[in-house]
C-alpha positions in Angstrom: -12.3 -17.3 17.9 -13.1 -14.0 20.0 -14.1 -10.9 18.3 -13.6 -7.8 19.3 -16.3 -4.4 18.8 -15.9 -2.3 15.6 -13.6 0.4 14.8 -13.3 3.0 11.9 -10.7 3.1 9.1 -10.6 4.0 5.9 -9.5 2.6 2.4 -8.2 -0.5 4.0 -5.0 1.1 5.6 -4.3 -1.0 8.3 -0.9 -2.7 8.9 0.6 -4.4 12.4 3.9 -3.6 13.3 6.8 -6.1 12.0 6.8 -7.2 15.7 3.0 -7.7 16.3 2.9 -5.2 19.0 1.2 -1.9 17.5 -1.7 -1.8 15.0 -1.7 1.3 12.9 -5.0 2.6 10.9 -6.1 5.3 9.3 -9.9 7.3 9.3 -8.9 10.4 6.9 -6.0 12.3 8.0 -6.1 11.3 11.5 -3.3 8.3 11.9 -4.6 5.7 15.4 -1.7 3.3 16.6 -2.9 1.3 18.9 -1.9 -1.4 21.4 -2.6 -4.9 20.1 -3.1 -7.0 22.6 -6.1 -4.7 24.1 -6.6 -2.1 20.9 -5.8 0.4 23.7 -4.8 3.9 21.7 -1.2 4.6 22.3 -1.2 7.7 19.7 -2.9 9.7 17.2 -1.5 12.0 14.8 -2.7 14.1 12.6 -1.7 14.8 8.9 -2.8 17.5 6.5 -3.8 15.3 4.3 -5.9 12.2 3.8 -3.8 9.1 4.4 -3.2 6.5 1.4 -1.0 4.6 2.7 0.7 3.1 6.2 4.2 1.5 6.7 5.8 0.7 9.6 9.7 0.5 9.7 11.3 -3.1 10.3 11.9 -2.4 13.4 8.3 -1.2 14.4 9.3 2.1 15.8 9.1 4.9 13.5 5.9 4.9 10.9 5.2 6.7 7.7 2.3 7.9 6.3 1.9 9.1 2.6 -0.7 11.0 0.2 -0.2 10.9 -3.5 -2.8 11.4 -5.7 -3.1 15.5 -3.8 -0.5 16.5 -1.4 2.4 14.2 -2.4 3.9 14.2 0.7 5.1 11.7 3.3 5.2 11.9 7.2 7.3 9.8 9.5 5.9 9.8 12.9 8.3 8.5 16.1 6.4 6.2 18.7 9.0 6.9 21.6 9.0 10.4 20.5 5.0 11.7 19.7 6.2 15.3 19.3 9.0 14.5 16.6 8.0 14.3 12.8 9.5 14.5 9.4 8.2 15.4 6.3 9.2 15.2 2.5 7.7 17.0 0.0 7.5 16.0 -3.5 4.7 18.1 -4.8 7.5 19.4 -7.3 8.3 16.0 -9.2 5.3 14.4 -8.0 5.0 11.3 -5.6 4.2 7.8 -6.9 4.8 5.6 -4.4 7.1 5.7 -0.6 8.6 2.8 0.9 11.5 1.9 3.8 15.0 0.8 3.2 15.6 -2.2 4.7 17.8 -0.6 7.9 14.6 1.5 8.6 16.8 4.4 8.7 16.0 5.9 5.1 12.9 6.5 3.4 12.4 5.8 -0.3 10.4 7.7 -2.8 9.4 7.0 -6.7 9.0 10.3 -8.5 5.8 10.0 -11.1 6.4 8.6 -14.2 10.0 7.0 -12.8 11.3 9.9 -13.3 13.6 9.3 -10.0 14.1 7.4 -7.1 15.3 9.4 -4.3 16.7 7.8 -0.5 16.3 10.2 2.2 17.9 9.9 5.7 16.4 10.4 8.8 19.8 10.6 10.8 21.1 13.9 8.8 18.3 14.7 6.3 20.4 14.2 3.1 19.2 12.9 0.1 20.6 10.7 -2.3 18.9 10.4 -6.4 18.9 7.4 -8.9 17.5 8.6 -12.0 15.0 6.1 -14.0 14.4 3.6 -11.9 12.0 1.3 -14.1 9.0 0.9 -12.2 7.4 2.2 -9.1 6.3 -0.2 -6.9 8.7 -2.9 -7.6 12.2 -3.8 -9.5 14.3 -3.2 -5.6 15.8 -6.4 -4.1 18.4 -6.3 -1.2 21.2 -8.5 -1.0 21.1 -10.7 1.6 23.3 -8.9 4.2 21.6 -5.7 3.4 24.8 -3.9 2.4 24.0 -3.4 -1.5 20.9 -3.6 -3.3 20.1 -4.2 -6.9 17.0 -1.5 -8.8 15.9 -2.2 -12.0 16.3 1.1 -14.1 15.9 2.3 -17.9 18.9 4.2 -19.6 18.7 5.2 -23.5 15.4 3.0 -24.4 17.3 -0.4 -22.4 16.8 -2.0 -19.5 19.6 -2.3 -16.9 20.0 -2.9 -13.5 22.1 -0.9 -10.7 23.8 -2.0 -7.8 24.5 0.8 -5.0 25.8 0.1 -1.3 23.8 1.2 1.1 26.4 2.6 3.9 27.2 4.8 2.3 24.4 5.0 -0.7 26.5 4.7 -3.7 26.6 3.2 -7.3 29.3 0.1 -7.5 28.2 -1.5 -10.7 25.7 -1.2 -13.2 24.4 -4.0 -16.2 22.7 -3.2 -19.4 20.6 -5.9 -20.0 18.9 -7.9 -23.4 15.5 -7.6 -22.0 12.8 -6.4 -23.8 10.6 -5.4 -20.9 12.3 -6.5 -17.9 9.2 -7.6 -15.4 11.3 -7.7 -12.1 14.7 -8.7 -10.5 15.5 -11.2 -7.1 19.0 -11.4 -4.9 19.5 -14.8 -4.3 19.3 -16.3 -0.7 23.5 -16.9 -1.2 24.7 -13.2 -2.2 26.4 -14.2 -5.7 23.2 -13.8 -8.3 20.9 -11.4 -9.7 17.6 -13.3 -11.4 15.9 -10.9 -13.8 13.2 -12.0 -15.4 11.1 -11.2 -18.6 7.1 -12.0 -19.6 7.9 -10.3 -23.3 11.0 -13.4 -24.0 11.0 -17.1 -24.6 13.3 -17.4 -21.9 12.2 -17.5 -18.5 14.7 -15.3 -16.8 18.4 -14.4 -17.1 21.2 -14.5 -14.4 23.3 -11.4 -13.3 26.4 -12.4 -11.4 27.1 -10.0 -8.8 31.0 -10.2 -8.8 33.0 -10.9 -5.3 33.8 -7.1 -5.0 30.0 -6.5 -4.7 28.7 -9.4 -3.0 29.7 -10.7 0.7 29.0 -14.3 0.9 -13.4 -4.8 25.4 -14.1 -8.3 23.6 -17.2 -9.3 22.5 -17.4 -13.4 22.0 -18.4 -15.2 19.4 -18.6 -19.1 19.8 -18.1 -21.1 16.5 -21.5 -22.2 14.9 -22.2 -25.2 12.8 -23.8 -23.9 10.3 -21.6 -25.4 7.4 -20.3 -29.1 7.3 -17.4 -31.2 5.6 -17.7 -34.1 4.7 -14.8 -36.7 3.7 -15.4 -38.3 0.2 -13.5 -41.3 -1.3 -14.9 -40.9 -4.2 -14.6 -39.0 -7.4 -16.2 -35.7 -7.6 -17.3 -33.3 -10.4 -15.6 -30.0 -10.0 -16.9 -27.1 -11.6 -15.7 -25.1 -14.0 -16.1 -22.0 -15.1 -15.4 -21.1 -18.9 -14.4 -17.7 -19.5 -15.5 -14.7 -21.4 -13.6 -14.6 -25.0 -15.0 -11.4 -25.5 -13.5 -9.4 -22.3 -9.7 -8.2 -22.2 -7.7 -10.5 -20.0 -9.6 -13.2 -19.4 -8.9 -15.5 -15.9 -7.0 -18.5 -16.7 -5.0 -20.8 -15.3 -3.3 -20.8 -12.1 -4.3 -17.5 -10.2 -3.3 -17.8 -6.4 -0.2 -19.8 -5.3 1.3 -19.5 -2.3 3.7 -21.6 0.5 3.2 -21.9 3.8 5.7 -20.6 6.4 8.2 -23.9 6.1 7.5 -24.4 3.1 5.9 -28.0 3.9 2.3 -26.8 1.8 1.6 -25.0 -0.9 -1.7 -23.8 -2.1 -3.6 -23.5 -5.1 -6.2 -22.1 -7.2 -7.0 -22.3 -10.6 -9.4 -19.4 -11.8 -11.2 -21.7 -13.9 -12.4 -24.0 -10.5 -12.6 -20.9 -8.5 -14.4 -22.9 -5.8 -11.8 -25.0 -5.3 -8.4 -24.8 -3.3 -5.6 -27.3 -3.6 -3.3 -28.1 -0.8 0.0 -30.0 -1.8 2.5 -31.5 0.4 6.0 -30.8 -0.7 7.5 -33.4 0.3 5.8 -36.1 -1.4 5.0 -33.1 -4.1 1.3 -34.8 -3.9 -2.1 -33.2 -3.3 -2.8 -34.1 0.0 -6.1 -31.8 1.0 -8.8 -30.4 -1.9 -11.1 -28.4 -0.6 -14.5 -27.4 -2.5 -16.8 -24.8 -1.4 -20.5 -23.6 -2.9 -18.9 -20.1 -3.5 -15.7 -18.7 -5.2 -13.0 -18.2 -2.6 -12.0 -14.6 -2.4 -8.8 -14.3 -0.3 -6.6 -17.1 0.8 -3.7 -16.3 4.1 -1.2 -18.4 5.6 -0.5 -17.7 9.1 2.5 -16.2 9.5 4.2 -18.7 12.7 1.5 -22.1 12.3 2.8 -23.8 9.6 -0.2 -26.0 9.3 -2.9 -23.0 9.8 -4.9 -21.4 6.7 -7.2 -18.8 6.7 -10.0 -18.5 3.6 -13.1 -16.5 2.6 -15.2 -17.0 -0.1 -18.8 -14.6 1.3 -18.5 -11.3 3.2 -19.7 -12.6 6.4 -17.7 -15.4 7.4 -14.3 -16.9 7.8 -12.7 -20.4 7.5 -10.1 -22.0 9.2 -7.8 -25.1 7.5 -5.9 -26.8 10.2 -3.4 -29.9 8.8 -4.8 -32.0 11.4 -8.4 -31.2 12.0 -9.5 -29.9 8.7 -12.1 -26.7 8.4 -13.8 -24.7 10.8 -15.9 -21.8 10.0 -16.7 -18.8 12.4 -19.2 -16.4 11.2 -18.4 -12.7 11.8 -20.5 -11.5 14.2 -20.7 -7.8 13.4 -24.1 -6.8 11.9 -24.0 -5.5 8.1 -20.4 -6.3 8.2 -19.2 -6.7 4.3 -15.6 -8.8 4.4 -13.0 -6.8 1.6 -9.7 -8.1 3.0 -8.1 -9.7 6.0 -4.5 -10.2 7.5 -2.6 -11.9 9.6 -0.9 -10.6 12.9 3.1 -11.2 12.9 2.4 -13.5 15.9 -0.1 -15.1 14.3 -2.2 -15.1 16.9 -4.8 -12.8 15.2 -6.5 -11.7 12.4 -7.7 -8.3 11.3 -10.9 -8.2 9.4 -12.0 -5.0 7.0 -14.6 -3.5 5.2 -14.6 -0.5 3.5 -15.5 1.8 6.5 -15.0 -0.7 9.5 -12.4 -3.2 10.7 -12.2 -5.5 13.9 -10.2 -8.1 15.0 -10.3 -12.2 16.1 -7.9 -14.0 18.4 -7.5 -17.6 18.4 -8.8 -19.2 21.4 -6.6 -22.0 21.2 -3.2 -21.4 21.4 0.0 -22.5 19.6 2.2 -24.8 21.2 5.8 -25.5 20.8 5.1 -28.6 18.5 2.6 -26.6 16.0 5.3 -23.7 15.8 7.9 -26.0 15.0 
């Protein structure tokens, strides 16, 4: 893996665009997009206030940038257009959270304390309000074709859901629901169900059905040092356990982490009571086929995005590990000094990784590269 020098960001705000091109961060209010495949800056804007949070739209060419604990405001910024900007003030109602709509023409914002959900456009500056959506940061899923979407909402003390097109934004159906506390709703892959589901019922979830009306069917180098080893056991091993705190408020237990790879050929596990341990099942046998055991508790866990048979873990702040279906682990040692690991991510391409402390982030390319056989 090749590392690249340090750069600054701040507050862990750094997202690749949906097309692995363009790498966006943040160092207070100063927004840096630059050029992935040599970190080249392509543009810097500047807000007038400090950035919380970055989100490209799905189709990597406009970018917003949002403050709400102060200003509550969001920017968009253009990337063919540098001098073009748009801004939406909520200071008034107060701003909880921003997001995209899935065309990546409209830009959605969550009043505090749900008190509205607002859609504006970028093509005519209009605005469209749904009042009481239920939470702020979740409770949205689009239909498959992206012409309706379902938002979990809270009318007279019950939980319902509304279903509004999207060309134009309008309400076509709405559902009260027997929820108690609805926890969050799913369009199926097919277009004809709405899954809502509920932590506070026996029952698991409950099924909506979405009628036909509404539905339609430079580089510094780092070379990789063997300073850990793997070894292959046949036999039994003890796996330890760690027995939780009685005393604290939610206590780990269980199954923490779960998550498939790209195919959906693996899946991976971790109980928080073994947090040492991963556990790599094979789907189509739906038997353990990899268990991994480390001297420390792994910390984050990442699938890359376009390898199927790639993983990337951390369990220190100084190092990462590689899982490969057919080679097993490799570990690479960051090379930047002082260096304190908080997160990582994939690139869309999967061909790189962003590593970030709280102050710093750099990046590492695989040296070997995919070939048509691994991407399949």
């Amino acid at each position: 893996m090749d590392f690249t020098v340090q750069y600054r960001q701040k507050g862990h705000q750094l997202q690749y665009s949906p097309d692995g091109q363009y790498l966006a961060h943040s160092h207070k209010e100063r927004l840096v997009v630059r050029r992935c495949e040599d970190l080249e800056i392509l543009h810097t804007f500047t807000c007038s206030y400090p950035i919380q949070d970055i989100q490209w739209n799905p189709h990597s060419d406009y970018i917003l940038t949002a403050s709400y604990a102060r200003a509550h405001k969001v920017d968009v910024w253009c990337l063919s257009d540098p001098q073009w900007r748009a801004e939406i003030d909520e200071s008034y109602v107060g701003l909880a959270n921003a997001r995209w709509s899935r065309d990546g023409a409209h830009v959605l914002t969550i009043a505090e304390f749900q008190l509205r959900l607002s859609i504006w456009s970028l093509l005519n500056g209009e605005a469209f309000y749904i009042q009481n959506p239920k939470y702020k940061d979740k409770g949205i899923s689009y239909s498959p074709d992206g012409r309706f979407v379902a938002i979990a909402e809270r009318h007279d003390s019950k939980d319902a859901v509304g279903v509004y097109s999207t060309n134009p934004w309008a309400l076509q159906k709405q559902f009260v629901l027997e929820t108690i506390n609805m926890e969050n709703l799913s369009w199926s892959p097919d277009g004809r169900y709405i899954a809502v589901w509920d932590t506070a019922m026996d029952k698991i979830y409950v099924e909506v059905d979405a009628s036909a009306d509404v539905n339609d069917a430079g580089h510094k180098f780092a070379t990789k040092k063997s300073l850990r080893r793997f070894e292959l056991e046949d036999k039994y091993l003890n796996v330890p356990t760690v027995v939780p705190d009685a005393s604290k408020p939610n206590p780990k237990l269980g199954v923490g982490l779960l998550d498939f790879n790209s195919n959906g050929e693996y899946m991976i596990s971790r109980n928080d009571n073994m947090p040492n341990c991963l556990w790599i099942w094979d789907m189509k046998s739906l038997r353990l086929c990899t268990f991994i055991r480390m001297l420390d508790p792994v910390r984050i866990v990442r699938w890359n995005p376009v390898l199927p048979n790639l993983l990337a873990f951390a369990c220190t702040e100084n190092c990462v590990y590689l899982w490969r279906s057919e080679k097993g682990c490799e570990f690479y040692e960051l090379p930047a000094a002082n260096f304190q690991l908080v997160n990582f991510k994939w690139s869309p391409t999967g061909r790189s990784l962003a590593f970030m402390d709280k102050e710093l982030f750099h990046l590492g390319y695989l040296t070997r590269h995919p070939t048509h056989a691994e991407e399949d």
